[in-house]
ROGUKE-82630 format. One record per residue (C-alpha): residue number from 1; residue in three letters; x, z, y. Coordinates in steps of 0.05 Angstrom, whole numbers. Layout:
% residues N
   num   residu        x        z        y
   NUM      ala        X        Z        Y
...
END
This chain:
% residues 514
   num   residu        x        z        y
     1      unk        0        0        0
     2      unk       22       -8       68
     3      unk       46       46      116
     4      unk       -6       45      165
     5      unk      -29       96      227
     6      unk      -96      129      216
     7      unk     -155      105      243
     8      unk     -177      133      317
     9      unk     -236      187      307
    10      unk     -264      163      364
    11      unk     -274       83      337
    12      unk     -295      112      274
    13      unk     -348      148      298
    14      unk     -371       92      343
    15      unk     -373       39      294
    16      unk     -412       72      245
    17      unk     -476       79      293
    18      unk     -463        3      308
    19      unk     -447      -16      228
    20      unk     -522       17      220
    21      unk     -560      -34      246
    22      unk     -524      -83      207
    23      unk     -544      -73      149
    24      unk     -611     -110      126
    25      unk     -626     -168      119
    26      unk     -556     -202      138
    27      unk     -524     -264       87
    28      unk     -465     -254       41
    29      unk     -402     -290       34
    30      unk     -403     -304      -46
    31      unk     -331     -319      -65
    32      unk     -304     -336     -135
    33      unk     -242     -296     -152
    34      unk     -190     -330     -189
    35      unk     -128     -311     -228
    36      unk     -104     -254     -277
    37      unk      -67     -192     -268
    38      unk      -15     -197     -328
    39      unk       10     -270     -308
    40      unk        2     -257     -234
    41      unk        0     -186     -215
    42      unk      -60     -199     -177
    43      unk     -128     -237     -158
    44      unk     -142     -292     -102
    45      unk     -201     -333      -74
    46      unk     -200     -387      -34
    47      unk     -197     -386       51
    48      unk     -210     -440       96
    49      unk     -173     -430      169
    50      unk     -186     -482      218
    51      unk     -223     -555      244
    52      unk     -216     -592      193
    53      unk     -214     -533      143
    54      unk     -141     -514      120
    55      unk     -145     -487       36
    56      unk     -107     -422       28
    57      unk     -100     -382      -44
    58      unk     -108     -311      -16
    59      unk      -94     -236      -54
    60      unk     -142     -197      -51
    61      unk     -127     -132      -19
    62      unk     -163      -68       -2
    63      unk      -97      -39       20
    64      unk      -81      -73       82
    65      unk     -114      -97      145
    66      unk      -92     -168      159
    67      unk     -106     -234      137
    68      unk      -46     -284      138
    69      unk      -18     -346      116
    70      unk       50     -383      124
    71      unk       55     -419      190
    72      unk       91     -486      196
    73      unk      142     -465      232
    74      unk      160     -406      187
    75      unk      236     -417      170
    76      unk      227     -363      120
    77      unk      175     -375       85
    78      unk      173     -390        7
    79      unk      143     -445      -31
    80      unk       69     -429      -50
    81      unk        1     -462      -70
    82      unk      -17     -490      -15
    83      unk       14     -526       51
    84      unk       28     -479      113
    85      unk      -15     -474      166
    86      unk      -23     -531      213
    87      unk      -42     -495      278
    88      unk      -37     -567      314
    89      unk      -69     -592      257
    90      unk     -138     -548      279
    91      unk     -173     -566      341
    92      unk     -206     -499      346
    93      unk     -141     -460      334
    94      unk     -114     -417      401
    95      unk      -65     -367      400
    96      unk      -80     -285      406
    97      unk      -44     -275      483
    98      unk       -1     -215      490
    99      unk      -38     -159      522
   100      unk      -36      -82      522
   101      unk      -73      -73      459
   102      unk      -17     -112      416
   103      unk       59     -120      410
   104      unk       87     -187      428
   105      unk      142     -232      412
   106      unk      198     -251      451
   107      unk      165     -283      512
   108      unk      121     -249      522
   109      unk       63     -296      511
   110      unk       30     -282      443
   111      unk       15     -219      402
   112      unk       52     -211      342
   113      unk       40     -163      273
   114      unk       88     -140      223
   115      unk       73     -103      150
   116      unk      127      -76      101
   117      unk       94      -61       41
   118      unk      115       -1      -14
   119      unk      143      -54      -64
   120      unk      202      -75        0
   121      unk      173     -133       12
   122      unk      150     -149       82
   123      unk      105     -205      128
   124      unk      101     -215      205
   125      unk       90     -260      254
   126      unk       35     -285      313
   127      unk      -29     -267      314
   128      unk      -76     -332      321
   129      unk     -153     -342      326
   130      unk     -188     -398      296
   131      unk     -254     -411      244
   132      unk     -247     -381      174
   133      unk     -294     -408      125
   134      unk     -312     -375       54
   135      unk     -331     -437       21
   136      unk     -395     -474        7
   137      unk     -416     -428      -45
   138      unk     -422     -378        7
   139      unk     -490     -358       48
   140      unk     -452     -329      115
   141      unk     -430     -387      165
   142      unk     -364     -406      177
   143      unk     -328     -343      235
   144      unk     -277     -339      288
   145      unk     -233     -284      264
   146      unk     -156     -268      280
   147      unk      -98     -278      225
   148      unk      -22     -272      219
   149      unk       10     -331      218
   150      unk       76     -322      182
   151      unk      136     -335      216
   152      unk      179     -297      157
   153      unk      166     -265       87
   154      unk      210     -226       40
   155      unk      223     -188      -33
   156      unk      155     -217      -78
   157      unk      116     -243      -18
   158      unk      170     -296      -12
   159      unk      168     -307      -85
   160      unk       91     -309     -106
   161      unk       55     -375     -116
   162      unk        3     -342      -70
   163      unk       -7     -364       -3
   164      unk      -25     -291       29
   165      unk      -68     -237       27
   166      unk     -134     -227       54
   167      unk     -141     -159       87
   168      unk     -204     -116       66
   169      unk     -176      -50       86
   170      unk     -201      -10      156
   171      unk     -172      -28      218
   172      unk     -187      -81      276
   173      unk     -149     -142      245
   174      unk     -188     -124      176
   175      unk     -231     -181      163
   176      unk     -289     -146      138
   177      unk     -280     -101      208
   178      unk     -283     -171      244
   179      unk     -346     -185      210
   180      unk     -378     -122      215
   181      unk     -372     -118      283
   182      unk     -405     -192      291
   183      unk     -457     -160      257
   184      unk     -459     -215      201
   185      unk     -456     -178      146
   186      unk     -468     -105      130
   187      unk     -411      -53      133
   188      unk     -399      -65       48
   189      unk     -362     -110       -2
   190      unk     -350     -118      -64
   191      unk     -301     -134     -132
   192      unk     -301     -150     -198
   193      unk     -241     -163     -244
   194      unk     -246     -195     -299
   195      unk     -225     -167     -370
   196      unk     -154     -186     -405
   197      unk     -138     -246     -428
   198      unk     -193     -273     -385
   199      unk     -189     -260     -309
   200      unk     -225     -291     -260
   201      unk     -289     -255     -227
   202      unk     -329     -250     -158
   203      unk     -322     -225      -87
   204      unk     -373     -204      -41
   205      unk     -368     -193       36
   206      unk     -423     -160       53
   207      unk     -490     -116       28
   208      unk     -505     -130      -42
   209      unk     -563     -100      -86
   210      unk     -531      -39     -128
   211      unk     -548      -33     -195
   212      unk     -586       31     -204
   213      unk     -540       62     -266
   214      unk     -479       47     -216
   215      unk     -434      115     -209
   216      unk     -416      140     -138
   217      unk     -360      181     -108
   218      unk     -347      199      -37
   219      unk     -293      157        8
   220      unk     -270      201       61
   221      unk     -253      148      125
   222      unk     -234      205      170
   223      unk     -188      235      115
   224      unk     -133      167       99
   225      unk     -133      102      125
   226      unk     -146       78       50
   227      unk     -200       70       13
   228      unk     -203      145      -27
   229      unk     -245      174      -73
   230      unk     -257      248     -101
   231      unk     -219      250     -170
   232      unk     -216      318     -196
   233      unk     -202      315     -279
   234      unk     -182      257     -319
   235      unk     -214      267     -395
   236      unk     -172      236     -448
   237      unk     -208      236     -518
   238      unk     -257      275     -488
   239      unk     -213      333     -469
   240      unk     -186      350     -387
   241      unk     -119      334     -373
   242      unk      -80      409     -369
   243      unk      -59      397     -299
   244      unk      -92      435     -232
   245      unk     -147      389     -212
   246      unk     -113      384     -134
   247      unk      -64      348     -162
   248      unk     -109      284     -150
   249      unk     -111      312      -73
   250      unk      -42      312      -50
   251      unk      -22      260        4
   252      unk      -74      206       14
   253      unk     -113      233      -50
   254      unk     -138      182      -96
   255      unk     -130      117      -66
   256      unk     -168       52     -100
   257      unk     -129       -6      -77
   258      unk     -144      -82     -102
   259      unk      -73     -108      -79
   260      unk      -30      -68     -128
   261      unk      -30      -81     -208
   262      unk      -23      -22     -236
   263      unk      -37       57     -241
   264      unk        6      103     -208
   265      unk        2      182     -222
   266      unk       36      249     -198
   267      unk       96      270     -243
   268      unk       53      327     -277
   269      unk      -12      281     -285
   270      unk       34      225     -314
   271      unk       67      262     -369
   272      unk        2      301     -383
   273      unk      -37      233     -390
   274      unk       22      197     -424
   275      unk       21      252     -485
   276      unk      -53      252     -491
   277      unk      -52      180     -506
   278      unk        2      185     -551
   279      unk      -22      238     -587
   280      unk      -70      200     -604
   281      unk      -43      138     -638
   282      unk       -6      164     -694
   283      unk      -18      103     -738
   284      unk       26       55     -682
   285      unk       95       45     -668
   286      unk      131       69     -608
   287      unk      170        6     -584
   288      unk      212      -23     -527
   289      unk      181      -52     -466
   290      unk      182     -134     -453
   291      unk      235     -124     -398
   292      unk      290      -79     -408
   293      unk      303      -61     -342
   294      unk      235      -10     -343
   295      unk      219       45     -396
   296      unk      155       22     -410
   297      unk      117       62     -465
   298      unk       88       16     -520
   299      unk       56       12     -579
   300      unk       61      -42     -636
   301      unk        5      -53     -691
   302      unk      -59      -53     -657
   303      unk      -75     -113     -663
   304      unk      -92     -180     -620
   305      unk     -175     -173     -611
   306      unk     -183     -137     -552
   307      unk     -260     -116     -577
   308      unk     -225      -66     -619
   309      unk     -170      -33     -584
   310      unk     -225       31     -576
   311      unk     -217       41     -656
   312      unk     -148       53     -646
   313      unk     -136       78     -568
   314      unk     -174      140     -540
   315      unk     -230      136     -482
   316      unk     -213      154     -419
   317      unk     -256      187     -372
   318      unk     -250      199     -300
   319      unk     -293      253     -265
   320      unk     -312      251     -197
   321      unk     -320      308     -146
   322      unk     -398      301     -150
   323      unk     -394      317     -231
   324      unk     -406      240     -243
   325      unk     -362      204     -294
   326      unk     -325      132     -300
   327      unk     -307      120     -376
   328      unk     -252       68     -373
   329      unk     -238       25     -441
   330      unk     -164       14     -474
   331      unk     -164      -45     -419
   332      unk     -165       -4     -365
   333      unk     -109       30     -374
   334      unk      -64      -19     -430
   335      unk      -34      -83     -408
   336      unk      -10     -134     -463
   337      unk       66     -129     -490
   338      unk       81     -209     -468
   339      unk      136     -211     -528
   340      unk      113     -176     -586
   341      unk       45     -203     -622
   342      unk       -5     -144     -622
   343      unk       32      -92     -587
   344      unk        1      -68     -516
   345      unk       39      -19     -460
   346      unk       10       37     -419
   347      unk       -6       12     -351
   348      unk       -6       73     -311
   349      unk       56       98     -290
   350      unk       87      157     -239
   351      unk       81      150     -178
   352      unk      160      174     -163
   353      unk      157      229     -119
   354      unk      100      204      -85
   355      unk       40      249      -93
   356      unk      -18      200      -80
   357      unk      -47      176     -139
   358      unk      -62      105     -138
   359      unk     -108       62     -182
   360      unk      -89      -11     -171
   361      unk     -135      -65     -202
   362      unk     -119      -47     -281
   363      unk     -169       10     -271
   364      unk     -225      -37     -251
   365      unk     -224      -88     -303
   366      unk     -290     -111     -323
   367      unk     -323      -68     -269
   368      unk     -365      -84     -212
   369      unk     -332      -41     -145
   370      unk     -367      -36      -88
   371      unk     -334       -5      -24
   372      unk     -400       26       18
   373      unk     -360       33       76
   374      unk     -430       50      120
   375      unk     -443      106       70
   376      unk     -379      128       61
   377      unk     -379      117      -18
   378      unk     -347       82      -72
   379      unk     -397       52     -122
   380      unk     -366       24     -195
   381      unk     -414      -10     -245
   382      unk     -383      -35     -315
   383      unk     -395     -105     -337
   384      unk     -369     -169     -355
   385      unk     -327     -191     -289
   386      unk     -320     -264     -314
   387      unk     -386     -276     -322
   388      unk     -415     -242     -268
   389      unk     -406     -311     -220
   390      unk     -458     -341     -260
   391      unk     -508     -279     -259
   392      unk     -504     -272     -185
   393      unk     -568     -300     -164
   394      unk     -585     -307      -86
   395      unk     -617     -247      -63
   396      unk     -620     -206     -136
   397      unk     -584     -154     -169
   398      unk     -535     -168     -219
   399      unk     -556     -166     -296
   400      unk     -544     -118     -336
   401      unk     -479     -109     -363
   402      unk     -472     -159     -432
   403      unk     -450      -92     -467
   404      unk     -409      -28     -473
   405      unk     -342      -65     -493
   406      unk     -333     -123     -441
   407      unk     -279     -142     -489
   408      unk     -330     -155     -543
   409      unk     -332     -238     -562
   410      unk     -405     -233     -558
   411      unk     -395     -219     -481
   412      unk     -352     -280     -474
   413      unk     -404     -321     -486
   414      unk     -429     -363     -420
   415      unk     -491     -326     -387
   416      unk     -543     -375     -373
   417      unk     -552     -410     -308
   418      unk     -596     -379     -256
   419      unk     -666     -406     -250
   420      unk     -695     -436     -187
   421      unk     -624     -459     -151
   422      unk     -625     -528     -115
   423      unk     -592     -582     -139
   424      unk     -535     -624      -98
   425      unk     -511     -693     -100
   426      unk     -437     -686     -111
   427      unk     -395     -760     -100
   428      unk     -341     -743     -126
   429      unk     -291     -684     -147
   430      unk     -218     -678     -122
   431      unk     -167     -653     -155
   432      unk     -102     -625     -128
   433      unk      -32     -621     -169
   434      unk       25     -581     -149
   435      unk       80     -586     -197
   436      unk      152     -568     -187
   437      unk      188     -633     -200
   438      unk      210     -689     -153
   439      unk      160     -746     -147
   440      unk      215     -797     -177
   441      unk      221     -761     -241
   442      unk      149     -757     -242
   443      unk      122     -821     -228
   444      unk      134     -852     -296
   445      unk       88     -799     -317
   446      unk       26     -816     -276
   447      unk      -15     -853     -317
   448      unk       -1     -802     -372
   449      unk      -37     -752     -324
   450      unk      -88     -794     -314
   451      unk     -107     -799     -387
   452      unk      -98     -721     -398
   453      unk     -146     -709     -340
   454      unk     -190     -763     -366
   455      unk     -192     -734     -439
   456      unk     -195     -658     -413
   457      unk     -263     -686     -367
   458      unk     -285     -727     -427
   459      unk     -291     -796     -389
   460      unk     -255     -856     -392
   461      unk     -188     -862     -353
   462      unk     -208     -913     -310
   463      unk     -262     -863     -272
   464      unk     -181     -821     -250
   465      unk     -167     -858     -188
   466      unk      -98     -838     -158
   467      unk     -108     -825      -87
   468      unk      -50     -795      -53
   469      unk       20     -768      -78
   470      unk       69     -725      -33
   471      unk      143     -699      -39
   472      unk      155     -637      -23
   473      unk      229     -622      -31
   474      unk      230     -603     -104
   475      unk      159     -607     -113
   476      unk      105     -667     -117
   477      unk       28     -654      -86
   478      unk      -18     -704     -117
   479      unk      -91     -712      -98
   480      unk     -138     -743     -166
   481      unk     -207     -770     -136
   482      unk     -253     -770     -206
   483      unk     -319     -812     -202
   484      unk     -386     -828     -244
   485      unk     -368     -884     -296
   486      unk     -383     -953     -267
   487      unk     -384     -926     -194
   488      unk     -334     -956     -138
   489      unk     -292     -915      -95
   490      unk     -365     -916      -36
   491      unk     -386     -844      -34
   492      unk     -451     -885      -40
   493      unk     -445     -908     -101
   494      unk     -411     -852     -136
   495      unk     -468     -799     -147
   496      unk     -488     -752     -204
   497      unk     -536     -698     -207
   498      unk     -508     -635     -225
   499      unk     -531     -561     -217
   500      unk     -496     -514     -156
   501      unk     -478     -461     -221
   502      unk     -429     -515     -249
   503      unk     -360     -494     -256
   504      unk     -308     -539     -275
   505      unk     -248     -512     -314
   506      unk     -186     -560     -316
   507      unk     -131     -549     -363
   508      unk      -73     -606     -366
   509      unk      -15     -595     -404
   510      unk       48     -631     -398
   511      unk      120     -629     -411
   512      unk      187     -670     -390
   513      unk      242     -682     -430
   514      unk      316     -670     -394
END
């Protein structure tokens, strides 16, 4: 999480009798979530930023406030998803001027923001204005809102494949704070992760309809500048943790906090929590983590089918200050051993000498979070994350969840579309490429792209028209149009019926020989 100043009492209090009357009745910005936290670390969803709308791959994070993306003219900025940000590009772009409310860069002439994050890595830049969009499967209208633009990024920021991160934390830069005090959308949002081996879920900014068997815990905005609940015991097997219940107090208490992968507890918690698992899996064996450079604790034996890692790993419950209780599944708290078939590692870990505990996205697999910010309460629901796209219908509640194990194949199984939706005419359906190889080692390969595309759609190669192909230093960005069979490359003529619940899943696979 990011080292932040708290929040003034006085805004606090001020915007909550204005959030108030934004509640009712106000549209949602629906986002899909994409992305899994073993092979990534995190979630994204898509952001558009600018006239004509600029595509950005965006973490997801409750832990920080602002919303940035790599600017053009960043000189140190890594290679990710997506192109920088084209501020000349966007005819509705101007820049945030310096003023007394802001630090600003060298001249004087624009405000600037700056983040280091726990992890060492770090983002800053100028602060711009321009229209963010959430997509056109989302209800609320494209917004003016401020973002970072990224004039330099280090440690994993640099790295990821991610553009950025979208800030859904408290503070005046926080995008669901810009919202709010539009009055758009109602002073709420919501997560779901999906499961392992699966990922994906959905976002929502804004009110949603709670489901009425959803568990509660007080978030204390006065208290941290994060987004805390009340955590007094932590049941493993059915049985408290030995450890004095303030232990889940000290610092910033029990932070929730989307942006960071894993579970992080006070020394005494950890170890308590660490034996009580391990007492409890006497029939596994205690192996070596997949990278040697951490002592990760793992097991080997139990087994690839995720649906039954509860025969074999205890239930773990965690009990809230108002006596209500979130049981967490083997998923919650295991991640997958990426070298050894069957074997899975605990994924909660201590927290150094930090006191806070921290519960990054691990915790909230398969589980339906929503962040009540007008309440002042932390809502978490468990159900199938990967599915729960499909269920949400405009205006309802979610379903009920497919089952008690989300992990189950039975759950896997694609919901049916919602009834009543309108249908669109789609004309056609680009797809975008970014592969790390130079275009002339790849252009002898085209055509067998084309055909994998074609067979992965299940249409005939000729309907893979080849519409654009850039270098990018080491890396080639290639745009596929695909059309109807028999159509021409007139919008016009290329039409086909399909329902606004279709999702199209893409997988190519492809290798070069040295």
């Amino acid at each position: 999480p990011l080292t932040l100043s708290y929040p003034n009492a006085s805004r606090v209090a001020s915007s909550r009798s204005r959030r108030g009357l934004a509640e009712g009745g106000h549209p949602s910005a629906r986002m899909r979530l994409h992305d899994d936290l073993l092979t990534n670390g995190y979630y994204t969803t898509r952001l558009y930023i600018g006239t004509p709308p600029q595509e950005f791959a965006l973490i997801v994070d409750s832990g920080s406030t602002v919303t940035y993306v790599p600017c053009a003219s960043c000189e140190q900025c890594g290679n990710h998803q997506d192109p920088r940000f084209q501020p000349d590009l966007s005819s509705t772009y101007s820049p945030v001027k310096c003023n007394v409310d802001c630090n600003c860069n060298s001249d004087k002439s624009q405000c600037t923001y700056e983040r280091q994050y726990a992890e060492m890595s770090s983002s800053s830049g100028v602060l711009g204005e321009d229209i963010v969009s959430f997509g056109t499967e989302s209800e609320l209208k494209p917004q003016r809102a401020v973002f970072g633009c990224e004039n330099s990024e280090t440690g994993d920021l640099f790295s990821q494949h991610a553009d950025g991160i979208m800030g859904l934390g408290r503070g005046q830069l926080s995008i669901m704070d810009q919202l709010v005090d539009k009055g758009v959308i109602g002073d709420s949002f919501s997560m779901c992760y999906g499961g392992m081996d699966i990922g994906g879920g959905a976002m929502v900014l804004g009110a949603m309809p709670a489901p009425p068997d959803m568990v509660y815990t007080h978030s204390n905005a006065v208290r941290s500048p994060y987004y805390n609940i009340e955590l007094k015991e932590i049941h493993v097997a059915g049985k408290p943790l030995r450890v004095d219940p303030r232990i889940f107090d000290g610092k910033h208490g029990t932070v929730l906090d989307s942006g960071t992968t894993y579970a992080y507890l006070p020394e005494q918690a950890f170890v308590a929590f660490k034996d009580a698992v391990t007492s409890k899996v006497h029939p596994l064996k205690k192996i070596r983590g997949p990278d040697p450079n951490y002592k990760d604790i793992c097991f080997a034996g139990a087994g690839r089918n995720v649906s039954q890692l509860s025969e074999v790993f205890p239930k773990v419950d965690m009990v809230f200050g108002n006596g209500q209780k979130l049981s967490l599944s083997p998923e919650n708290y295991l991640f997958r051993h990426s070298k050894v078939e069957g074997a899975y590692c605990l994924g909660v870990f201590q927290n150094g000498k930090d006191p806070t505990t921290l519960l990054g996205g691990i915790v909230v697999r398969n589980t339906l979070v929503t962040y009540d910010r007008h309440n002042e309460k932390i809502g978490f629901w468990k159900t199938n994350c990967s599915e729960l796209w499909e269920r949400l219908q405009s205006g309802g509640a979610p379903s009920p969840a497919p089952s008690s194990d989300p992990g189950s194949q039975a759950d896997l199984s694609p919901a049916p579309a919602p009834s009543g939706l309108p249908e669109y005419d789609v004309g056609l359906i680009a797809v975008y490429m970014s592969i790390n190889v130079t275009y002339p080692n790849l252009k002898p390969h085209l055509h067998e792209l084309a055909e994998l595309l074609a067979k992965e759609l299940e249409i005939d190669s000729s309907q893979v028209r080849l519409m654009n192909v850039t270098g990018q230093g080491n890396s080639t960005l290639i745009r596929w149009d695909i059309f109807p069979a028999g159509s021409s490359n007139s919008m016009s003529n290329a039409t086909a019926m399909v329902s606004s619940t279709l999702l199209w899943t893409i997988s190519v696979f492809f290798f070069f020989a040295k």
